[in-house]
C-alpha positions in Angstrom: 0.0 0.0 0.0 2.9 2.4 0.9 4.5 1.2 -2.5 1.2 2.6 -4.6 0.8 5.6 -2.4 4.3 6.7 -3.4 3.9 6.2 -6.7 0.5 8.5 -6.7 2.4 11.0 -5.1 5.4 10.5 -7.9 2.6 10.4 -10.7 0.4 13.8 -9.2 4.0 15.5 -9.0 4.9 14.6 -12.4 1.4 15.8 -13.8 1.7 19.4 -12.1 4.8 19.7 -14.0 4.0 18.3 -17.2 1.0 20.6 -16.7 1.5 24.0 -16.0 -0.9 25.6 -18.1 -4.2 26.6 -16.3 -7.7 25.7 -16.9 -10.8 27.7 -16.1 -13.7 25.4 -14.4 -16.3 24.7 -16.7 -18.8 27.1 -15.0 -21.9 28.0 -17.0 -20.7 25.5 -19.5 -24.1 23.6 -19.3 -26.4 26.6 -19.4 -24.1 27.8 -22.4 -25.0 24.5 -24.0 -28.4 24.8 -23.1 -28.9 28.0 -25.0 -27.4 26.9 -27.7 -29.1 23.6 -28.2 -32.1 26.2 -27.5 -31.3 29.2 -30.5 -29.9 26.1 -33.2 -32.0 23.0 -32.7 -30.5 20.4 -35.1 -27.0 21.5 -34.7 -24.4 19.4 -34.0 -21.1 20.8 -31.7 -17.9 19.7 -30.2 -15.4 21.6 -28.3 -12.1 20.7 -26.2 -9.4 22.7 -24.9 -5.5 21.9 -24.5 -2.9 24.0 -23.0 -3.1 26.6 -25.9 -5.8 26.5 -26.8 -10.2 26.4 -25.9 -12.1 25.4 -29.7 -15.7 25.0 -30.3 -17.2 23.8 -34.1 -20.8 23.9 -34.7 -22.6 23.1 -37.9 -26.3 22.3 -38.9 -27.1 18.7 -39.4 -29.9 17.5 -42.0 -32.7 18.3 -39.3 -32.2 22.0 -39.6 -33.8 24.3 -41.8 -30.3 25.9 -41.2 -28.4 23.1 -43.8 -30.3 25.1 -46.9 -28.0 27.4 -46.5 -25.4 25.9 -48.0 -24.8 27.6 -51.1 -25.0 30.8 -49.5 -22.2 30.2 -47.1 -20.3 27.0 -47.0 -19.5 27.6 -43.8 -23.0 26.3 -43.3 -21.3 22.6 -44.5 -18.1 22.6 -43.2 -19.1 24.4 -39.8 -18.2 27.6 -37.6 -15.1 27.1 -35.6 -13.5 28.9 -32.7 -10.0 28.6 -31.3 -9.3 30.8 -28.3 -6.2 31.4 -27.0 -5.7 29.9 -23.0 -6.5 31.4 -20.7 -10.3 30.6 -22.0 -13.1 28.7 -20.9 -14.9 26.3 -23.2 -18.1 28.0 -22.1 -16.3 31.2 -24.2 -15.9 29.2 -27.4 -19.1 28.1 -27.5 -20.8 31.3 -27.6 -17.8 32.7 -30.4 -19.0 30.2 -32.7 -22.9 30.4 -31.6 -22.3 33.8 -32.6 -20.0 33.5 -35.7 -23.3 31.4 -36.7 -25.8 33.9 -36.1 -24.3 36.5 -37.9 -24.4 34.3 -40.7 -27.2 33.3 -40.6 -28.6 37.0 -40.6 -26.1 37.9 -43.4 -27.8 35.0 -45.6 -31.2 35.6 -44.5 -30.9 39.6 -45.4 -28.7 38.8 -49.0 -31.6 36.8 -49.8 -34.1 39.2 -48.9 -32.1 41.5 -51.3 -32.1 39.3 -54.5 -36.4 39.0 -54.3 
């Protein structure tokens, strides 16, 4: 037991050190998805974070009216993306891309307004 406990101790050391970038608790982080899931339905999303970085994609899937708009904005098929330099919360990238994708999907809504 004293054999494993020292080696916990070794491993938690070696992880501090190997580890000395910071990361924000993932406060608000459900309500953030929440909203989201609330303003896009039929949006997919993934995010992460590393010691450089926090990153958040969203895209339409085939359930949203959103996926029409397509050859408007390819973005639309390939997907927003936000990569925010540490320190940043996850919570953070979310909303830059939930907004990267509302702005687009004003832009497109107001060009095609235009061309009727």
């Amino acid at each position: 037991m004293k054999l494993i406990a020292k080696q916990m101790r070794s491993f938690d050391a070696q992880q501090q050190h190997t580890m000395d970038w910071k990361c924000a608790p993932a406060t608000k982080l459900e309500s953030t998805i929440a909203a989201f899931k609330a303003v896009l339905p039929g949006w997919w999303f993934s995010l992460g974070e590393s010691q450089l970085t926090a990153y958040a994609s969203y895209a339409p899937t085939g359930e949203s009216e959103h996926i029409a708009l397509i050859p408007v904005d390819k973005r639309f098929d390939s997907g927003f993306h936000a990569d925010l330099p540490q320190p940043a919360t996850l919570s953070a990238a979310l909303l830059d891309v939930l907004g990267q994708a509302l702005a687009a999907i004003q832009e497109a809504e107001e060009a095609e307004e235009a061309s009727t």
